[in-house]
ZAMI-646524 format. One record per residue: residue number from 1; y, x, z of N, C-alpha, C in turn; residue in one letter; chain. Coordinates in pm, whole numbers, plus 32768, in hexadecimal, padded with zeros to 4 digits. Atoms other than C-alpha are relative to their C-alpha. Example, Ala and Ser with C-alpha at 12.3 -4.5 7.8 and 13.67 -1.06 7.14 Angstrom:
2
     n    n.y    n.x    n.z   ca.y   ca.x   ca.z    c.y    c.x    c.z   res   chain
     1   7F89   8059   8000   7E3E   84CE   830C   8078   805A   8000     A       A
     2   7F89   7FAE   7FFA   7F96   8557   82CA   806D   7FB3   8049     S       A
REM end
This chain:
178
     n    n.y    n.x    n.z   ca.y   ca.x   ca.z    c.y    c.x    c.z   res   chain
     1   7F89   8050   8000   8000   8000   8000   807F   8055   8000     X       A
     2   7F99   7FA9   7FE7   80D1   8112   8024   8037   8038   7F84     X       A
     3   7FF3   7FCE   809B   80DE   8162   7EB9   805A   7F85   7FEB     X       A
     4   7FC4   8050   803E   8168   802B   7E8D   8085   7FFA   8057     X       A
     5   7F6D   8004   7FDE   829E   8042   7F78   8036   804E   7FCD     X       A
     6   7FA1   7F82   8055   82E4   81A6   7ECE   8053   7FBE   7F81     X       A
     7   7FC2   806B   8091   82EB   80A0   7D78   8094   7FC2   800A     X       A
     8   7FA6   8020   8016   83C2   7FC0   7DFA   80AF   8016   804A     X       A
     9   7F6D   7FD3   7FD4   84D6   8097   7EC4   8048   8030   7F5B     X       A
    10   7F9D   7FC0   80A5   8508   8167   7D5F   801F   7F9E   7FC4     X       A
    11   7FB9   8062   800B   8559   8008   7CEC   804E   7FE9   801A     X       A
    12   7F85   8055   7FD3   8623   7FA9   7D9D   80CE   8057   7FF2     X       A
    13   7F70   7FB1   8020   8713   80C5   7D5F   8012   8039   7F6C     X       A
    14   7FBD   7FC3   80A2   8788   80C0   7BED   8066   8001   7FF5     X       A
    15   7F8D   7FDD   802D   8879   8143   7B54   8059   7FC9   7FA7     X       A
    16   7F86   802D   8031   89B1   808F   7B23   8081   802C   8005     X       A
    17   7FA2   7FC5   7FA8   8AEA   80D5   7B0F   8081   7F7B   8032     X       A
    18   7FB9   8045   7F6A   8C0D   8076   7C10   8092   8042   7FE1     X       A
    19   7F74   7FBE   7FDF   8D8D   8087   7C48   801F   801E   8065     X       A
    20   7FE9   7FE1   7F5D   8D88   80E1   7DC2   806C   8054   7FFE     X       A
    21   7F97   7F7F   800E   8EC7   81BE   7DD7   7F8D   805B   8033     X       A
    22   8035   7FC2   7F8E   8E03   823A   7F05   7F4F   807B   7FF5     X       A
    23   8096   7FE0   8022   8CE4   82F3   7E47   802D   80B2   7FFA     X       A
    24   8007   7F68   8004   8CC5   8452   7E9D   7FB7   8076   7F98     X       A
    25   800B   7FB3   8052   8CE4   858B   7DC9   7FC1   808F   8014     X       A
    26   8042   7F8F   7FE7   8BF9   86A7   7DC9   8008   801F   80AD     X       A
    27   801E   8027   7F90   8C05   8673   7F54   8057   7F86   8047     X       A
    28   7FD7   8097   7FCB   8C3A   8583   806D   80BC   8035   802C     X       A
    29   7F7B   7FDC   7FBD   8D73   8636   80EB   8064   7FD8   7F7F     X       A
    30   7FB9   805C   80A1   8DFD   85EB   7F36   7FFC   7FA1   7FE4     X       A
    31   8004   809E   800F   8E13   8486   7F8F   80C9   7FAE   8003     X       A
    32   7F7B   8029   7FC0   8F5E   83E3   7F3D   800C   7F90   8044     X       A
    33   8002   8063   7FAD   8FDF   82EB   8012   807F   7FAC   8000     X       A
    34   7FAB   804D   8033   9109   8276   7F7A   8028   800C   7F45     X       A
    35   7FFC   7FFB   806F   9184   822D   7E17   8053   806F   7FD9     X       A
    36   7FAE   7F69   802E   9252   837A   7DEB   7F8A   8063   8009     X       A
    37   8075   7F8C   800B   90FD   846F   7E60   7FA1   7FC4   7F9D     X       A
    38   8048   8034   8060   9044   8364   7D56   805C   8064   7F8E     X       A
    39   7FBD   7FFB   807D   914D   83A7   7C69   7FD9   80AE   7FE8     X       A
    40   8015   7F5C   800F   912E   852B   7C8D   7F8C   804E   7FEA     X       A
    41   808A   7FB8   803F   8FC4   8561   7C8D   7FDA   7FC5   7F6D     X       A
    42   802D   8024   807A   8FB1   84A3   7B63   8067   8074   7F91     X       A
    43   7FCB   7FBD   8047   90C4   85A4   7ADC   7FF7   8073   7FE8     X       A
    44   806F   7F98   7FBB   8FE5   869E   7B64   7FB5   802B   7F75     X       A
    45   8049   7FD1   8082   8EEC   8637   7A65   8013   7FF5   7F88     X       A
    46   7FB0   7FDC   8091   8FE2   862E   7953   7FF2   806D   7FF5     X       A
    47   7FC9   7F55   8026   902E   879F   7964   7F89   8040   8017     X       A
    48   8050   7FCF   800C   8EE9   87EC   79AD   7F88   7FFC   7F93     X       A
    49   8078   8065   806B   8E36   8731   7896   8084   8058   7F81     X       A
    50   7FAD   7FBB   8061   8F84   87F0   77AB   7FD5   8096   8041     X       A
    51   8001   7F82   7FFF   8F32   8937   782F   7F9D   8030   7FDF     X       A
    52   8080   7FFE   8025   8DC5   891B   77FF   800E   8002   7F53     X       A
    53   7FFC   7FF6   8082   8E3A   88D6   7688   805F   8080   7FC6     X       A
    54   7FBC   7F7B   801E   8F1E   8A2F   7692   7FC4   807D   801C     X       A
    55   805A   7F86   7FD1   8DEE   8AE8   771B   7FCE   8004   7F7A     X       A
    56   8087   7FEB   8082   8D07   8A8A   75F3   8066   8020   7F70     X       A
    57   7FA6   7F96   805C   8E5F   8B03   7511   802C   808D   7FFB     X       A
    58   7FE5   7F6A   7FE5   8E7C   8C24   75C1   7F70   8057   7FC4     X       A
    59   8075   7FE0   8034   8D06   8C56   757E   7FEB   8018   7F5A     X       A
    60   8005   7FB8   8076   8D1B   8C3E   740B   804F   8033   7FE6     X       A
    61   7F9A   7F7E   802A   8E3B   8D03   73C0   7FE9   808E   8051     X       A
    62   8056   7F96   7FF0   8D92   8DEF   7484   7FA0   8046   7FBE     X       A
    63   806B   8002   8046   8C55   8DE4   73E4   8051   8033   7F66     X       A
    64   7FBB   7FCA   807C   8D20   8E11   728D   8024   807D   7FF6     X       A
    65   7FC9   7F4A   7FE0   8DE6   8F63   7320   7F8E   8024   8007     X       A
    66   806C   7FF9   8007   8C93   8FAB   7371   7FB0   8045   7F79     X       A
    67   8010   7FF6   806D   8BF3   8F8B   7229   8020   8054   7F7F     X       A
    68   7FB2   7FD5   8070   8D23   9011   7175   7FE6   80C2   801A     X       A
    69   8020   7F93   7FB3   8CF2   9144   7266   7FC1   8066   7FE0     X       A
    70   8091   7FE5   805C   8B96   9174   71E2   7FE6   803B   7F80     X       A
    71   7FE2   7FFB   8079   8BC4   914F   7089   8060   8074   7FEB     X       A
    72   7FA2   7F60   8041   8CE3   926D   7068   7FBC   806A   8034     X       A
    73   804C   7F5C   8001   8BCE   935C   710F   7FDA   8037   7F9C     X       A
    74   8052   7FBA   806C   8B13   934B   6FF2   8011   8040   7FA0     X       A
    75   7FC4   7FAF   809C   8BE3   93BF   6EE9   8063   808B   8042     X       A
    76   7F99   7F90   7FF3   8C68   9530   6EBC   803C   804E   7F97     X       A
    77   7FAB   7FC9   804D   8D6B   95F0   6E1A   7F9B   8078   7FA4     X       A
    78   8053   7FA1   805B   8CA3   96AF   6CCF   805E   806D   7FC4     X       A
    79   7F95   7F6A   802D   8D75   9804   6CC5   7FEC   805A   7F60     X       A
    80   801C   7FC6   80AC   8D9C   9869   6B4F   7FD0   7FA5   7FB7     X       A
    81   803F   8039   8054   8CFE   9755   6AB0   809B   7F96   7FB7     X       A
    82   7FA3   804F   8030   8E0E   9691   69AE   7FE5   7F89   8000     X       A
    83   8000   809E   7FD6   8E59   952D   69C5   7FAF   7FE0   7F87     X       A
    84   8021   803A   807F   8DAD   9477   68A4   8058   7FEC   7FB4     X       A
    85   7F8A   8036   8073   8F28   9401   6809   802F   8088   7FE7     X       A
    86   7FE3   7F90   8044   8F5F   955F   67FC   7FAB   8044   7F96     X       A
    87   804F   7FC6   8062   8E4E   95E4   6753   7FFD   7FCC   7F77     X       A
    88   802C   805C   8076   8E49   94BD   666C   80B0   7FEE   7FB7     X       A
    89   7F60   7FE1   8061   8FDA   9516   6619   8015   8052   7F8C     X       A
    90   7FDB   7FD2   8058   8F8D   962E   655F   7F7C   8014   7F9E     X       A
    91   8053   8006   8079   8E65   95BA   6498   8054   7F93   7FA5     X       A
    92   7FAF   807D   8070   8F10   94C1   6368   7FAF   7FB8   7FEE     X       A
    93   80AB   8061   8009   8DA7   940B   633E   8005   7FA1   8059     X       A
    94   8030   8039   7F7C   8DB8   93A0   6474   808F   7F76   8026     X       A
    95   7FA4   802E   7FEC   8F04   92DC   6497   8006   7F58   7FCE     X       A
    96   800C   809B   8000   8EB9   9168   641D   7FD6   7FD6   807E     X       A
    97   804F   801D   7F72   8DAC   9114   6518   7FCD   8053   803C     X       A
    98   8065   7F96   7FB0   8D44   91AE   6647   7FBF   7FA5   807C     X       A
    99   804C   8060   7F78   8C49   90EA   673E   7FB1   805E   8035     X       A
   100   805C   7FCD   7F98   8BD4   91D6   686E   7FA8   7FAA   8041     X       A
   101   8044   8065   7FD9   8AC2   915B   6917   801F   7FEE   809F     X       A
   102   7FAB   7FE9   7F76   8B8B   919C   6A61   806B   7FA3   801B     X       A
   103   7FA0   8007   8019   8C7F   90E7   69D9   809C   803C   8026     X       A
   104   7FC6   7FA4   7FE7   8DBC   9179   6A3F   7FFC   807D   8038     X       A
   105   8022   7F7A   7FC6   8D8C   92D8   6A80   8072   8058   8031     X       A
   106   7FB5   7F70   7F87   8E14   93DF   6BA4   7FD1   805B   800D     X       A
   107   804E   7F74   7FEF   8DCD   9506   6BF6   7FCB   8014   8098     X       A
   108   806C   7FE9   7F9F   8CCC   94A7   6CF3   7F5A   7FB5   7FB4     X       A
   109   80A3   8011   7FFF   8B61   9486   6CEF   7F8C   7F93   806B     X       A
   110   803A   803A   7F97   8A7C   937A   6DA9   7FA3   80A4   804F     X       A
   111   8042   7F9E   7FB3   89B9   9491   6ECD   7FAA   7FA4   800E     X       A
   112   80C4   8014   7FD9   889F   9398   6F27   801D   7F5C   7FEF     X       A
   113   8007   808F   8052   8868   9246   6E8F   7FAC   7FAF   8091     X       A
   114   8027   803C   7FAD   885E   9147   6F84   7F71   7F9A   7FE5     X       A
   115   809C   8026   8020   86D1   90DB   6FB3   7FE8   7F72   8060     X       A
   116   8028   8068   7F81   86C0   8FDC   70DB   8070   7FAF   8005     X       A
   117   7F96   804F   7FB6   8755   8EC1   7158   8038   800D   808A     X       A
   118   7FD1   7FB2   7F60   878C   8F69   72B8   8077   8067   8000     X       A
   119   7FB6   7F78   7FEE   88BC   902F   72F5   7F97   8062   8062     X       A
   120   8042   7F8A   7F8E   887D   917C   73C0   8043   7FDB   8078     X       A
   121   7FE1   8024   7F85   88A6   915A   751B   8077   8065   8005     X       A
   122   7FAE   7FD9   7FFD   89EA   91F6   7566   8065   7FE4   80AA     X       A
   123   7FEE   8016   7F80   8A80   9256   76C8   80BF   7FC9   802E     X       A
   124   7F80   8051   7FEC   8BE2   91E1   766F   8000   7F88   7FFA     X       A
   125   800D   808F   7FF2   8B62   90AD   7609   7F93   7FB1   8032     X       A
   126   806C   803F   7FC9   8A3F   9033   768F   8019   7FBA   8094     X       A
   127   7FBD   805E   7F62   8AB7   8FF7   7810   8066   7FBC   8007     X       A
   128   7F66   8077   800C   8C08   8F66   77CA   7FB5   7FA2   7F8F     X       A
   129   8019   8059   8065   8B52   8E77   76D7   7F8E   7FC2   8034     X       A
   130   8035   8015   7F94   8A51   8E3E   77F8   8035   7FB2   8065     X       A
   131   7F6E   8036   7F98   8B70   8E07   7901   8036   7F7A   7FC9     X       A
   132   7FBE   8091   8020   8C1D   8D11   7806   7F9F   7F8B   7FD4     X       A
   133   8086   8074   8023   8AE1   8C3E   77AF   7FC3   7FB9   8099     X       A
   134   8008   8032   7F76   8AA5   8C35   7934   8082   7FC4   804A     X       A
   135   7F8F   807A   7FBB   8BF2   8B98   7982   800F   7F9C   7FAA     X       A
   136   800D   805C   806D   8BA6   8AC6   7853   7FAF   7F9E   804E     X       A
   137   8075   8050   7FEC   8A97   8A38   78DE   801E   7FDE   80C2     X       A
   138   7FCC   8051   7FD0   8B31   8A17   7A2D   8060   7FA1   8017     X       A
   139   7FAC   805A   8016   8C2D   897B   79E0   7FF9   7F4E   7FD9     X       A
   140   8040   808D   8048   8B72   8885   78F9   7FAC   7FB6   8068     X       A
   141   8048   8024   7F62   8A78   884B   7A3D   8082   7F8E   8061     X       A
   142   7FC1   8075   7FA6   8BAA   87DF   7B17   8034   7F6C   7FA0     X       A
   143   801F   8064   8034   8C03   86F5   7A12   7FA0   7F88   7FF5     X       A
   144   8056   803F   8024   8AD9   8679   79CA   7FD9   7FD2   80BE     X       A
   145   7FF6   800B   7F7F   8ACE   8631   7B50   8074   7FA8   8029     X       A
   146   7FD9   8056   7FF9   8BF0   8576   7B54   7FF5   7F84   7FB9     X       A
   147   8044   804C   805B   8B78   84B2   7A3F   7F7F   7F96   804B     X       A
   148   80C2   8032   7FB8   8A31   846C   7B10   8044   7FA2   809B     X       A
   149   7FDA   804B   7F8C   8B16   83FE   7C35   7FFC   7F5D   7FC3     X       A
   150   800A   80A5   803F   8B0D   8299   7B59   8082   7FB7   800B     X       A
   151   7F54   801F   8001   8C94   8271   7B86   8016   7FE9   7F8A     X       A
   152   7FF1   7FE5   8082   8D0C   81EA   7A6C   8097   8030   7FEB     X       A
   153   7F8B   7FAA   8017   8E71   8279   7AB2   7FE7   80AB   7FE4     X       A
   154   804B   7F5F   8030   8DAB   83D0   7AC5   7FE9   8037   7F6A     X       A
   155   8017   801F   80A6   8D1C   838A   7986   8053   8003   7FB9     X       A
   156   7F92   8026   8076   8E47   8314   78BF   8055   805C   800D     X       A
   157   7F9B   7F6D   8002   8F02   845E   793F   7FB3   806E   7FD4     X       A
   158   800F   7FBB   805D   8E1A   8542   78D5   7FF7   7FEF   7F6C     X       A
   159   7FFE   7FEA   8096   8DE9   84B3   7772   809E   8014   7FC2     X       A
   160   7F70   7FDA   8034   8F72   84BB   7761   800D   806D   8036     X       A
   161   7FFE   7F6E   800F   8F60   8617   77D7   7FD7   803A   7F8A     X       A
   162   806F   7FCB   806F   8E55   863E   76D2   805B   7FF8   7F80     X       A
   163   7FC7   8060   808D   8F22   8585   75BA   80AE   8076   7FE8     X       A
   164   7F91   7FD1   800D   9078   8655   7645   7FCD   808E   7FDB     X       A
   165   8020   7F57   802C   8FDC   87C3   7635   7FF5   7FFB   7F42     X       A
   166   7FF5   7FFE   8073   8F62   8763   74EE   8058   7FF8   7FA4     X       A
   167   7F78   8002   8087   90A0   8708   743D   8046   8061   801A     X       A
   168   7FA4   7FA4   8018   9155   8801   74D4   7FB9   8099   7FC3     X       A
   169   8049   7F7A   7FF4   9053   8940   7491   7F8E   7FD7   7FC6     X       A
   170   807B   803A   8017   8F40   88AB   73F3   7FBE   804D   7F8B     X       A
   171   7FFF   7FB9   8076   8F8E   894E   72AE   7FB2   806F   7FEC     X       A
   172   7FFF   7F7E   7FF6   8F37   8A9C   732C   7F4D   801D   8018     X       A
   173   8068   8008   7FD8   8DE8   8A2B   7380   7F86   7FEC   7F78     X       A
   174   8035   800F   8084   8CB0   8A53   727F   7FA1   7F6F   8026     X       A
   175   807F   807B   7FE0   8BD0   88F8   7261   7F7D   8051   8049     X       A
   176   805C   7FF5   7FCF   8ABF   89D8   72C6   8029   800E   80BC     X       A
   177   7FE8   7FFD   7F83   8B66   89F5   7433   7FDE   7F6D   8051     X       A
   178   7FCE   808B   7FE0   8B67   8890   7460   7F72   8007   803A     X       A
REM end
């Protein structure tokens, strides 16, 4: 019989949600108790629900420097070797069409043809890109925690946090962050 009271207590507590001002935030002591500490934790999770959307911009424009970082290792300066538009200045044959298969050519050289989809681990970037994925994810946690409190003033301030980060900074962000 005891199986069956376990049944019907978890019944009895579903999840709805509620306008209680009085609904406490990530603890009991973050309980407001008038309509000005309502008004503020809900402005709380405005700026926290917009900052959460300036982390995951900071993240890809990171990730990009990053990338870009990478990419200029690979190429290096080829000492003595002429450009292709030079060489091809003082042949006369050559002066209608010219299609490199480089297409525009410098006087660098690829050094090692990228093989993997893995960058190399790298000690400038690897922990700060660690660090910011772990305040990513707490951040998104307390959210997702006030969210779970079942407030629907909670609620409706983070998605207008969500909605304000995005228009203001949103840009900066790649769809794959999302």
């Amino acid at each position: 019989m005891s199986g069956m009271d376990d049944s019907s207590s978890s019944m009895s507590h579903m999840a709805i949600f509620q306008t209680a001002m009085a609904t406490p935030l990530y603890t009991t002591n973050w309980t407001p108790t008038s309509t000005g500490t309502y008004a503020a934790t809900c402005i709380f999770c405005i700026a926290l629900a917009a900052i959460f959307r300036g982390l995951l911009a900071l993240k890809s424009v990171q990730e990009t420097k990053w990338l870009d970082a990478e990419l200029n290792r690979r190429y290096v300066v080829v000492n003595g070797k002429a450009p292709l538009a030079q060489t091809l200045s003082h042949d006369s044959l050559a002066k209608t069409l010219v299609l490199s298969e480089n297409g525009v050519e410098e006087n660098v050289m690829v050094v090692q043809r990228r093989t993997s989809r893995a960058r190399p681990w790298r000690v400038t970037v690897d922990p700060i890109r660690a660090a910011l994925d772990t305040v990513i994810a707490g951040v998104g946690y307390l959210l997702m925690l006030a969210v779970m409190s079942m407030n629907v003033g909670y609620f409706l301030s983070v998605l207008g946090g969500t909605f304000l980060g995005s228009l203001i900074i949103g840009r900066y962000t790649t769809s794959a962050e999302h």
